[in-house]
C-alpha positions as a Markdown table, in Angstrom:
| # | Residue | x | y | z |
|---|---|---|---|---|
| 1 | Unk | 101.6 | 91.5 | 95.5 |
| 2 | Unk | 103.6 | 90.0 | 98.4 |
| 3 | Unk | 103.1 | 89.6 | 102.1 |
| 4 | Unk | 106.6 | 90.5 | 103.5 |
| 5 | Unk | 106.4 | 89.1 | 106.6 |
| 6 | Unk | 107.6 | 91.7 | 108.6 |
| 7 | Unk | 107.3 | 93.5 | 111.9 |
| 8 | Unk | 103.5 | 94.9 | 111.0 |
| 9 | Unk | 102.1 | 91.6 | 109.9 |
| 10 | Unk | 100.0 | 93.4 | 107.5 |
| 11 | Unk | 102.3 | 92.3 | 104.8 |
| 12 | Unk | 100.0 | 90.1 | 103.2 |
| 13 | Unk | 99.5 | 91.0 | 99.3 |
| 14 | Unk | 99.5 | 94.4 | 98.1 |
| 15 | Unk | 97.0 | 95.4 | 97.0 |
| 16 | Unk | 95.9 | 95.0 | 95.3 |
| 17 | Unk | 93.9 | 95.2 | 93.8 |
| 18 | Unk | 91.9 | 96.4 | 95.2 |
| 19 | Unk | 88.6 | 97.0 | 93.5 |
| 20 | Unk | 85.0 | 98.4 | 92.7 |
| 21 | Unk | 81.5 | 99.2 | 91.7 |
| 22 | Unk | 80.7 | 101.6 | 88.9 |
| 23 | Unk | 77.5 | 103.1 | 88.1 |
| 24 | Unk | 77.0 | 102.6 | 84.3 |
| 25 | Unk | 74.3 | 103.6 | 81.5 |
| 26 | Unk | 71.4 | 101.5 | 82.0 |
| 27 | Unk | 72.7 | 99.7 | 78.7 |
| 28 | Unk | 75.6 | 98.3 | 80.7 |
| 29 | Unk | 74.5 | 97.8 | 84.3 |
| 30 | Unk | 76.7 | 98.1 | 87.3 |
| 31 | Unk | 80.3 | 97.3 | 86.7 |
| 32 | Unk | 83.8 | 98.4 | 87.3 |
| 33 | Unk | 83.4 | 99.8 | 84.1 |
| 34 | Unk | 81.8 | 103.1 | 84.1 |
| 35 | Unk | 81.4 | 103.8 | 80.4 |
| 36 | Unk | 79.9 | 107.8 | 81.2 |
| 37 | Unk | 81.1 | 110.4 | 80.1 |
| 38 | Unk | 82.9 | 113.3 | 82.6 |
| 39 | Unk | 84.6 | 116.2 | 81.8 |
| 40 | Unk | 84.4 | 117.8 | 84.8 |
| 41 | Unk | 88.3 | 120.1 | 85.7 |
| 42 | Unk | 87.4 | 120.7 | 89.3 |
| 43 | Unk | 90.6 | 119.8 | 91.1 |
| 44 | Unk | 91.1 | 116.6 | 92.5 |
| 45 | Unk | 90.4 | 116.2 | 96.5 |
| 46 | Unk | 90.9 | 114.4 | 99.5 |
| 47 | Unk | 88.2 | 113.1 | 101.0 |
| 48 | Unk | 88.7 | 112.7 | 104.3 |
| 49 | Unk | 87.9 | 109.5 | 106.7 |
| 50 | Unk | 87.8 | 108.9 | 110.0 |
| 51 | Unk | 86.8 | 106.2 | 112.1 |
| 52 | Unk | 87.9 | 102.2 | 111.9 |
| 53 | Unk | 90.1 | 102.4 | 108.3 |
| 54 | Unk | 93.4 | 102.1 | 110.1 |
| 55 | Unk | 94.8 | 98.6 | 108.7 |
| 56 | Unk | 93.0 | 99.0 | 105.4 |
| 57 | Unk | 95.3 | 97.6 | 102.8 |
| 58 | Unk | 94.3 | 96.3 | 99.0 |
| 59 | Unk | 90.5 | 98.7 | 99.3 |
| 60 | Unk | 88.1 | 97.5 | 96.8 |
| 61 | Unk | 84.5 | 99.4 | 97.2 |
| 62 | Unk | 81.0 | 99.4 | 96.4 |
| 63 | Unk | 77.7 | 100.9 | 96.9 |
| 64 | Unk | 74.3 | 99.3 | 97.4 |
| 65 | Unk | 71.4 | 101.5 | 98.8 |
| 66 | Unk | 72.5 | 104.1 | 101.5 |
| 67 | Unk | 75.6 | 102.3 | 102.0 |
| 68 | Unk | 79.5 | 102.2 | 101.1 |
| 69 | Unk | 81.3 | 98.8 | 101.1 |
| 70 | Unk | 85.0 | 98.5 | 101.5 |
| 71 | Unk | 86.2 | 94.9 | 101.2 |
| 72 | Unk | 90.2 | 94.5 | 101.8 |
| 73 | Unk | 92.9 | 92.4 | 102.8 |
| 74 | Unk | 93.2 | 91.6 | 106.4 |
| 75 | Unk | 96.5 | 93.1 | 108.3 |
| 76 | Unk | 95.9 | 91.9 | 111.7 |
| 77 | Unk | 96.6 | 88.9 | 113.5 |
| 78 | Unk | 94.9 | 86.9 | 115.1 |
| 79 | Unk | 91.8 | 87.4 | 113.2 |
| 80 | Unk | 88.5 | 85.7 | 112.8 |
| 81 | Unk | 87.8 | 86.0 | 109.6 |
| 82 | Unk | 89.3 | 86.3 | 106.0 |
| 83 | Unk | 88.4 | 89.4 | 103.8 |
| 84 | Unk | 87.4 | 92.2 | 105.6 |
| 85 | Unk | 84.3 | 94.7 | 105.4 |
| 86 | Unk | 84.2 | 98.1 | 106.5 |
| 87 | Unk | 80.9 | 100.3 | 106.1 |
| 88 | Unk | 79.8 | 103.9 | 105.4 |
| 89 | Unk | 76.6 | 106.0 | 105.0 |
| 90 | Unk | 78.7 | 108.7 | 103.9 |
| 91 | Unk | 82.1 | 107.8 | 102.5 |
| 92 | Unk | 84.2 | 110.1 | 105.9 |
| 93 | Unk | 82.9 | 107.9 | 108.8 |
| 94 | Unk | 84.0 | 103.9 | 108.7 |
| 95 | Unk | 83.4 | 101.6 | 110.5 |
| 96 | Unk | 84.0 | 97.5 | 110.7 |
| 97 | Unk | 81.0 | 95.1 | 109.0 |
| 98 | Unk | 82.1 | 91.6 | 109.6 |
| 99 | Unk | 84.2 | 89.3 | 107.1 |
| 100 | Unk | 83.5 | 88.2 | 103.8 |
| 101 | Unk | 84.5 | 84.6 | 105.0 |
| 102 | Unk | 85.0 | 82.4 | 108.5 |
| 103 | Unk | 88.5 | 81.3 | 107.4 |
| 104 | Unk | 90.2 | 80.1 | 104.2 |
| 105 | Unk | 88.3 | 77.4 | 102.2 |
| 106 | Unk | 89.0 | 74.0 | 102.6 |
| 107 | Unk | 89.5 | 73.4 | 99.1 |
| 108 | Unk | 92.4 | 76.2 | 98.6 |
| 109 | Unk | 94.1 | 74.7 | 101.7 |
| 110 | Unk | 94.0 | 71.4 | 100.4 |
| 111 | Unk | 95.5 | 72.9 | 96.5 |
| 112 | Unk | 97.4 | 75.8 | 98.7 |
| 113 | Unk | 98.6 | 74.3 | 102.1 |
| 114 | Unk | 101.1 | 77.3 | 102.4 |
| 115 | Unk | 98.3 | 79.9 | 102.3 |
| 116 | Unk | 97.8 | 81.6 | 105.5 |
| 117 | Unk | 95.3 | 84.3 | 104.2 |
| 118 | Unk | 93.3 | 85.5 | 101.1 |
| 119 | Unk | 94.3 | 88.8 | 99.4 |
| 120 | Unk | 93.0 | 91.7 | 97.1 |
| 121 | Unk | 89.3 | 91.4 | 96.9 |
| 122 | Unk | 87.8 | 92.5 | 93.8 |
| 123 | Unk | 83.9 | 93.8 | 94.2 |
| 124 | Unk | 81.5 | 94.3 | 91.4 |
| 125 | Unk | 78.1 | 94.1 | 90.3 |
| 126 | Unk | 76.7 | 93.0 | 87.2 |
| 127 | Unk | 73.8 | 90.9 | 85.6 |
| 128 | Unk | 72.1 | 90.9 | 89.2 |
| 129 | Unk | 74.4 | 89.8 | 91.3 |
| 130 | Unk | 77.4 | 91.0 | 93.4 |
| 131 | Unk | 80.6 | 89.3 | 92.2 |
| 132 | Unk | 83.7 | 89.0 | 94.8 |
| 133 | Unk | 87.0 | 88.5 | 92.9 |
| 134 | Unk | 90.2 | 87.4 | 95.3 |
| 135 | Unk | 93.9 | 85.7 | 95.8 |
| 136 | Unk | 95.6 | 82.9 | 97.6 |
| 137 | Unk | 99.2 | 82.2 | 97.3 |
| 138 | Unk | 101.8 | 82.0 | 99.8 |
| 139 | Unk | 105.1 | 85.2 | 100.3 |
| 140 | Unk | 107.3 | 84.7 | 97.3 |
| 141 | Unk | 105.7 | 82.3 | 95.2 |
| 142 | Unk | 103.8 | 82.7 | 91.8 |
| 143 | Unk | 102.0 | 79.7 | 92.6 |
| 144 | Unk | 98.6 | 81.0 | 93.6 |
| 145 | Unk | 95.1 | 81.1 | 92.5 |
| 146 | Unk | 91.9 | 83.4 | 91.6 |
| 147 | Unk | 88.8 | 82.5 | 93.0 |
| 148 | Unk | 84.9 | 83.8 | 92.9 |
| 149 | Unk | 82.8 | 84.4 | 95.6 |
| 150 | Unk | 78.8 | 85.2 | 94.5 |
| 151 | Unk | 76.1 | 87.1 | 96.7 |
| 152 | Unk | 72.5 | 88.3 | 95.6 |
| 153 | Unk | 73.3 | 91.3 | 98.8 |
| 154 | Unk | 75.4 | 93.3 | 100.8 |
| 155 | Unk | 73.3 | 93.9 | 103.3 |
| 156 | Unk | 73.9 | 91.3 | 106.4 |
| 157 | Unk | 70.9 | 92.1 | 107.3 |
| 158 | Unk | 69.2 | 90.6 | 104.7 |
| 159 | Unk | 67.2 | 87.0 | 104.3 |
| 160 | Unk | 69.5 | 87.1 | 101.0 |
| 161 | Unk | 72.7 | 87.3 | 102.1 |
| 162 | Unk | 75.4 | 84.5 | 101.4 |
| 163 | Unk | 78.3 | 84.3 | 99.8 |
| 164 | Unk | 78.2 | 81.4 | 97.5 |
| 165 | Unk | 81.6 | 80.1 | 96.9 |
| 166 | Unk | 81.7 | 79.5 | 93.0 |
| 167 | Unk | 85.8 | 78.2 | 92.9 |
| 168 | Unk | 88.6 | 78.6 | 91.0 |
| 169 | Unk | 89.2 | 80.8 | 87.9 |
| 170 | Unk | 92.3 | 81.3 | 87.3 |
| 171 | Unk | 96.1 | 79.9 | 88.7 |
| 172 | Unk | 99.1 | 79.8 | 88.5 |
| 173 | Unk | 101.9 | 77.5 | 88.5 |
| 174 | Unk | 105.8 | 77.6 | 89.1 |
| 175 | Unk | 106.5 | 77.5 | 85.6 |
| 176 | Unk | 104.5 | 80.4 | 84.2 |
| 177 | Unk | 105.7 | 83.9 | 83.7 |
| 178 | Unk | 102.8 | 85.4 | 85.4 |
| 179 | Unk | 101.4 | 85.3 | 89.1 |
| 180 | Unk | 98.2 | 84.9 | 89.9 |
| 181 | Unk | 96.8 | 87.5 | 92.3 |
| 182 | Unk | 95.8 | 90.7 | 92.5 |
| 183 | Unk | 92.8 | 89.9 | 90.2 |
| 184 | Unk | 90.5 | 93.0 | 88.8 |
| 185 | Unk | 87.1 | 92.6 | 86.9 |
| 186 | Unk | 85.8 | 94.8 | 83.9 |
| 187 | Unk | 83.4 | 95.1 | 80.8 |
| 188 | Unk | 84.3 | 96.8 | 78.2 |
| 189 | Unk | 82.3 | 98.8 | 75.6 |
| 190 | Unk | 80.4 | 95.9 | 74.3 |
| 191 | Unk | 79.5 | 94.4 | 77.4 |
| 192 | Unk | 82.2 | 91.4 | 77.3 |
| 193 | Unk | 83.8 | 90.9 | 81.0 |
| 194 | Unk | 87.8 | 90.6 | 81.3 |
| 195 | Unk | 90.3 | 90.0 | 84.4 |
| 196 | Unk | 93.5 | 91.6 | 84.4 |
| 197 | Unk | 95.4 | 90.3 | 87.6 |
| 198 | Unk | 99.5 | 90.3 | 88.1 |
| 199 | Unk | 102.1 | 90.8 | 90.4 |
| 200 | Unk | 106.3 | 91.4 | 90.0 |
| 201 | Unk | 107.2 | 87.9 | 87.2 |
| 202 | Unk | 106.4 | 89.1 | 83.8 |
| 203 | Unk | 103.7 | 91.9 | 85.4 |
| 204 | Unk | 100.3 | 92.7 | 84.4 |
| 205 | Unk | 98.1 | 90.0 | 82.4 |
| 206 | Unk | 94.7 | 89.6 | 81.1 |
| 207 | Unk | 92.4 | 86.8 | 80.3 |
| 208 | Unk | 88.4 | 87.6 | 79.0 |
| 209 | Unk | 86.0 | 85.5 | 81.1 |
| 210 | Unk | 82.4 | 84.1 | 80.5 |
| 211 | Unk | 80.4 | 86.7 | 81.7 |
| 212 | Unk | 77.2 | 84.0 | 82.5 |
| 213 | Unk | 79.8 | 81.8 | 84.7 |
| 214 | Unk | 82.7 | 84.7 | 86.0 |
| 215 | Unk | 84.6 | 81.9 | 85.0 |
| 216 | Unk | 87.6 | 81.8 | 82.2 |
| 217 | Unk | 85.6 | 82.0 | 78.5 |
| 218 | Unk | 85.9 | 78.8 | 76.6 |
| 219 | Unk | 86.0 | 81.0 | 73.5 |
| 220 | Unk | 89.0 | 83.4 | 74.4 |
| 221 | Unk | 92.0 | 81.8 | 75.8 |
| 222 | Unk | 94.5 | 84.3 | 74.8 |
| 223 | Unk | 97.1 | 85.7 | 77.5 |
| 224 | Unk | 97.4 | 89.2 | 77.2 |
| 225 | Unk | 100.2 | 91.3 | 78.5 |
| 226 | Unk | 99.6 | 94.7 | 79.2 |
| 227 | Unk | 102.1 | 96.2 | 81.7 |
| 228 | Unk | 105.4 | 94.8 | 83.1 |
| 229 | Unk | 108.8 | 96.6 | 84.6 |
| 230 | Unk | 111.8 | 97.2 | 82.2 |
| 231 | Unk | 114.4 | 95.5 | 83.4 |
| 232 | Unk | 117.9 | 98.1 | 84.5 |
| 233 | Unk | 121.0 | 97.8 | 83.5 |
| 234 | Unk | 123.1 | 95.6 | 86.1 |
| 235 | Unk | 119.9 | 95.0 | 88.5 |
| 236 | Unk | 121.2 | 94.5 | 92.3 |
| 237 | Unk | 120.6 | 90.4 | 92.9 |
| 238 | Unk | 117.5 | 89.3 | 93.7 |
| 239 | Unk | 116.4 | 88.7 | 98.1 |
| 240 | Unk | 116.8 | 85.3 | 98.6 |
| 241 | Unk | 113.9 | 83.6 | 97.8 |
| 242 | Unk | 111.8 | 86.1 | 96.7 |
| 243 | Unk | 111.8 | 87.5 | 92.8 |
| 244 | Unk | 113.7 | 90.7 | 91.8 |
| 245 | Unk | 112.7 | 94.1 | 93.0 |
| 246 | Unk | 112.5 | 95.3 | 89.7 |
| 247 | Unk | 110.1 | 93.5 | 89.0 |
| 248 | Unk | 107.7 | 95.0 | 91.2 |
| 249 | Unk | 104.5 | 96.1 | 89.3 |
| 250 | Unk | 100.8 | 94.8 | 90.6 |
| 251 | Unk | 97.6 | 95.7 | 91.3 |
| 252 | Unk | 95.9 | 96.5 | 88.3 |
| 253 | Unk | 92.4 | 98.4 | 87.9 |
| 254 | Unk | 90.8 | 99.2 | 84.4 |
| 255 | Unk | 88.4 | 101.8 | 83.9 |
| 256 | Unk | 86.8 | 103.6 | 80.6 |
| 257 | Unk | 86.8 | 107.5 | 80.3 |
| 258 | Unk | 86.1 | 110.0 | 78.0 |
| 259 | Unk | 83.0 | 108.6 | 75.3 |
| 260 | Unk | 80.5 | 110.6 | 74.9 |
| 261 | Unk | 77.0 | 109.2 | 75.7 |
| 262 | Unk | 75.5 | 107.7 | 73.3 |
| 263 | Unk | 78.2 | 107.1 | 70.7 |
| 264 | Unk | 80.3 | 104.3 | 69.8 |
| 265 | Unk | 82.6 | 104.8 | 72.8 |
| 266 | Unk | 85.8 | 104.7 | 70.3 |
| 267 | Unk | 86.6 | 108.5 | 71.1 |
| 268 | Unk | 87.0 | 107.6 | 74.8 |
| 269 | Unk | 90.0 | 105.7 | 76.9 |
| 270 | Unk | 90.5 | 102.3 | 79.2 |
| 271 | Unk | 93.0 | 103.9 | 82.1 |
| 272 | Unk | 94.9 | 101.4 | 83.3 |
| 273 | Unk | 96.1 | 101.9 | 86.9 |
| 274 | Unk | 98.8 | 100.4 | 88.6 |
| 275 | Unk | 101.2 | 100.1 | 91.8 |
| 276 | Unk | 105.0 | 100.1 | 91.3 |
| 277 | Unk | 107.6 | 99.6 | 93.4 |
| 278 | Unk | 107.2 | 97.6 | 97.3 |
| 279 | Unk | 104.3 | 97.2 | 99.4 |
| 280 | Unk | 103.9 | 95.8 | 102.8 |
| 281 | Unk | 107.0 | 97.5 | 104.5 |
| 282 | Unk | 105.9 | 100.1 | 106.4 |
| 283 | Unk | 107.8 | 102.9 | 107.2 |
| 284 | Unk | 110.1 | 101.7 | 104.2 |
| 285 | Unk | 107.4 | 101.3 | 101.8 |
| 286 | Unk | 108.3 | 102.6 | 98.3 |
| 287 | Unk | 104.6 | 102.0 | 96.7 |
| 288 | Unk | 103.7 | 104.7 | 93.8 |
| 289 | Unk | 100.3 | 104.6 | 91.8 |
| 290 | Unk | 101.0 | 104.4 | 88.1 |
| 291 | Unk | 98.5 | 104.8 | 84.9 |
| 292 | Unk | 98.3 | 105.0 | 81.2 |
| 293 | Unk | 95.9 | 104.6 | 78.8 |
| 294 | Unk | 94.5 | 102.6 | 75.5 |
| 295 | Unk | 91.7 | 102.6 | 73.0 |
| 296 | Unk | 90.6 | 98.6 | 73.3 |
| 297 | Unk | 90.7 | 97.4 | 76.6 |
| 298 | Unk | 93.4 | 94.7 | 75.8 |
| 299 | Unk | 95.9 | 97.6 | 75.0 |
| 300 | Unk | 98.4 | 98.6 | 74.3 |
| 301 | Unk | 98.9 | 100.7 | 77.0 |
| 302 | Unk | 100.6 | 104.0 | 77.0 |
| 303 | Unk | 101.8 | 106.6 | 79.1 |
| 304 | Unk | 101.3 | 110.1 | 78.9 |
| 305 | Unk | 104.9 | 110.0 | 76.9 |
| 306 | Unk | 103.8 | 107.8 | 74.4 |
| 307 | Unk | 105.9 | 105.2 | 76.4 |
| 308 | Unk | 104.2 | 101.5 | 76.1 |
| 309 | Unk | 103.4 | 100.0 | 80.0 |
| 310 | Unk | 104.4 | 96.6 | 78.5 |
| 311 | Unk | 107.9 | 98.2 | 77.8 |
| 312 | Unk | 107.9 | 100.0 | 81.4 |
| 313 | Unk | 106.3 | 102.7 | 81.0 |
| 314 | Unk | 103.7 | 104.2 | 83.3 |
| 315 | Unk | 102.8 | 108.1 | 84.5 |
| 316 | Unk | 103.0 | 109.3 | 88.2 |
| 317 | Unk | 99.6 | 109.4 | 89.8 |
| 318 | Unk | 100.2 | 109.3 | 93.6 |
| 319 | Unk | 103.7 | 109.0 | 95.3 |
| 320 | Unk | 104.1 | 109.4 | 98.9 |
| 321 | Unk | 105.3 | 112.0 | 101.2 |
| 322 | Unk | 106.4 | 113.1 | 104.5 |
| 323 | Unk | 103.2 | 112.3 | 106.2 |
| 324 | Unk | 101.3 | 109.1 | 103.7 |
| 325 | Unk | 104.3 | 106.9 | 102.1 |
| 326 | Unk | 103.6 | 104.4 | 99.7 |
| 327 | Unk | 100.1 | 104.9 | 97.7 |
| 328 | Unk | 98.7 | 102.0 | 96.1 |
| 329 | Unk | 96.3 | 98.7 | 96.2 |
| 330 | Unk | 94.2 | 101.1 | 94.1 |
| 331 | Unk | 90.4 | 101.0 | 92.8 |
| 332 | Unk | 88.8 | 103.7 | 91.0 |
| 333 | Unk | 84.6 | 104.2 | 90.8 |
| 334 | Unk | 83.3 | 106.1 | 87.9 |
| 335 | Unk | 80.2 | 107.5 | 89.0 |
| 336 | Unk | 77.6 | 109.9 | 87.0 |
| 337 | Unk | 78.4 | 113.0 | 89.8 |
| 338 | Unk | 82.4 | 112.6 | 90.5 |
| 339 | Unk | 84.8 | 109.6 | 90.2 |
| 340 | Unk | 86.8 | 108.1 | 93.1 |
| 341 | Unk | 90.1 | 107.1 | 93.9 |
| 342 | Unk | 90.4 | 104.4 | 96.6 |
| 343 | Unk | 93.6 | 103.0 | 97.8 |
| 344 | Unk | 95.8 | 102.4 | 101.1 |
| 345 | Unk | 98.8 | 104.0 | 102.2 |
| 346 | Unk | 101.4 | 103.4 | 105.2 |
| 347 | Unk | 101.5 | 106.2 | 108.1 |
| 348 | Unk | 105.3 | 107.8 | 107.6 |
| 349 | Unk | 105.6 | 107.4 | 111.8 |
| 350 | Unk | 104.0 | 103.7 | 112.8 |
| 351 | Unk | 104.3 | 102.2 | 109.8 |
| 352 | Unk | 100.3 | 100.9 | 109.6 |
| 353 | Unk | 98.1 | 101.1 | 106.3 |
| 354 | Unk | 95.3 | 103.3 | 106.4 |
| 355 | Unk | 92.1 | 103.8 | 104.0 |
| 356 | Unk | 92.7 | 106.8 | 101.6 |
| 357 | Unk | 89.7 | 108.4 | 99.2 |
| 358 | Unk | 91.0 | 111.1 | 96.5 |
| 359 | Unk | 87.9 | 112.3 | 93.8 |
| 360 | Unk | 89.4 | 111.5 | 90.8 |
| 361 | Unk | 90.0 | 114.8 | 88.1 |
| 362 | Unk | 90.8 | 114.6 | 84.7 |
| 363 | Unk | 92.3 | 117.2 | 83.2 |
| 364 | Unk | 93.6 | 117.3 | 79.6 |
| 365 | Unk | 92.1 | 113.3 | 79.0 |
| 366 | Unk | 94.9 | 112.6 | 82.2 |
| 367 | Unk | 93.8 | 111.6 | 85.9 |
| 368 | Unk | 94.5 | 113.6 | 88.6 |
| 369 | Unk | 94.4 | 112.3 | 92.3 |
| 370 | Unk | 95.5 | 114.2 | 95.9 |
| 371 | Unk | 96.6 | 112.4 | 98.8 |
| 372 | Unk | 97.0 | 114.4 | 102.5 |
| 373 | Unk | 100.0 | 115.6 | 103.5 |
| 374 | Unk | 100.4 | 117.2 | 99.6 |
| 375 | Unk | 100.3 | 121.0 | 98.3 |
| 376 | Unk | 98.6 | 120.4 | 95.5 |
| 377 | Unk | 97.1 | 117.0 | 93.1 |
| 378 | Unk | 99.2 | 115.1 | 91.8 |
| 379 | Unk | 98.5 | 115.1 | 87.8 |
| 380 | Unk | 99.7 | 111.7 | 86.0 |
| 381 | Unk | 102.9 | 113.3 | 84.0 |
């Protein structure tokens, strides 16, 4: 996503992704990838927070013990630290935990030098250890870069806490259709782990990763494409500088839904979420929360038309209103008692990003989320 410098200085990337834990069958461990079955109707709710979540943007979340971790994007300036924490015992009262990092790493300055902060963590846990996904790049530019943070903890607290900075995985260069940010981890049925990541150029991609090293696999080097904007007929020009606004997809998050436990897992779905449309403007923020769905986990994807995402397509989740415009930066946790909807959204008065929880209901093998402010939850049509 894109940090559009503007009056809020929040406008770093969007979202982005945004990401987070999922509590999977023992078989699987602890991943973004909750392969558990739910069929639970019961509408979809707002969950409501209070506390330090203003200036939330890109929410990626995940629990250890008693506690809720929210890592994000940080929207203020000055600051003094990159990637920040917020906390919970209970998921409604927030507070700030720290920063991931003291400032941006010597080595992406040094390969970056036009990189004035980091963007859309990604959090999960697998294999024993927590695994910190996240983006450098600089407003306007595809050339950026995916990088891997590693901690045995959460807990600050702890004798085993430190982030251990494992590099680069994944970048970007001028030349490539494809910009890399806005990265998202998951493992599908089989255990294998994947990154999707993406933002406006040729939209969503996907690359499978070494799941001993977090690191690209050596084995599978194919560039998948599984979502991207269909370009209009006689698209206004492009702002100077900066790619087309039609363009403007990002933020992926991949989740599995609908197996039964203990079967193969074919009769279930990956959901692929998305954010359309501009972040990072405030009041004149135009972010919507997209979705369709596939039976592998490298697509195709399809909305709930039959519409391919690669080809455009992509069904309403959350869209904004009078009070929350602009829903997005999403990240979704399948859990064994109700699944959750994380994601920011821009107050319709000042402008700011603020944290934003929905439970997640599926109705008809479809998601539906709710977001304050609306009658009733929004179903993905």
């Amino acid at each position: 996503m894109y940090d559009f410098a503007g009056d809020l200085r929040m406008e770093n990337r969007n979202l982005v992704t945004s990401v987070f834990l999922v509590s999977v069958f023992p078989l699987y461990v602890l991943t973004f990838l909750t392969l558990g079955a739910q069929t639970a109707t019961a509408p979809a709710q707002v969950i409501h927070v209070e506390g330090e979540v203003q200036g939330t943007h890109d929410p990626s979340i995940i629990q250890e013990g008693d506690t809720w971790y929210v890592f994000g994007t940080a929207t203020e300036h000055p600051r003094d630290g990159e990637l920040p924490i917020r906390c919970s015992h209970d998921l409604h009262q927030w507070q700030r935990c720290g920063y991931v990092l003291p400032g941006i790493p010597d080595w992406i300055r040094k390969v970056s030098p036009r990189t004035k902060e980091l963007w859309a963590p990604d959090i999960s846990y697998f294999d024993g250890i927590y695994h910190l996904y996240y983006a450098y790049s600089a407003f306007g530019v595809n050339t950026s870069g995916i990088a891997l943070l590693t901690n045995k903890t959460l807990d600050p607290k702890s004798s085993r806490y430190r982030w251990e900075d494992q590099g680069l995985v994944l970048e970007s260069k001028a030349s490539d259709d494809f910009n890399a940010i806005d990265p998202n981890l998951v493992l599908d049925a089989k255990g294998n782990a994947w990154l999707s990541f993406g933002s406006f150029w040729g939209g969503i991609k996907m690359r499978r990763l070494d799941r001993k090293t977090g690191k690209l696999s050596a084995a599978g080097t194919k560039l998948y494409s599984l979502a991207a904007r269909a370009r209009p007929d006689n698209p206004p020009p492009a702002p100077p500088g900066l790619p087309s606004n039609w363009q403007a997809i990002e933020a992926p998050f991949i989740v599995h839904h609908g197996a039964k436990h203990g079967d193969d897992k074919k009769n279930g779905f990956y959901y692929l979420f998305v954010s359309f449309d501009l972040c990072c403007r405030g009041t004149k923020s135009t972010y919507k929360t997209m979705v369709g769905r596939a039976r592998e986990v490298t697509g195709p994807y399809l909305d709930k038309t039959g519409k391919p995402m690669s080809e455009g397509g992509g069904s309403p989740l959350l869209v904004g209103n009078q009070r929350w415009l602009g829903p997005g930066g999403e990240s979704v946790r399948m859990g064994e008692g109700r699944d959750i909807l994380v994601f920011h959204a821009y107050d319709a008065t000042t402008g700011r990003p603020s944290l934003q929880i929905s439970t997640l209901a599926w109705k008809d093998g479809w998601p539906e989320a709710a977001l304050e402010g609306n009658p009733e939850p929004m179903s993905s049509k």
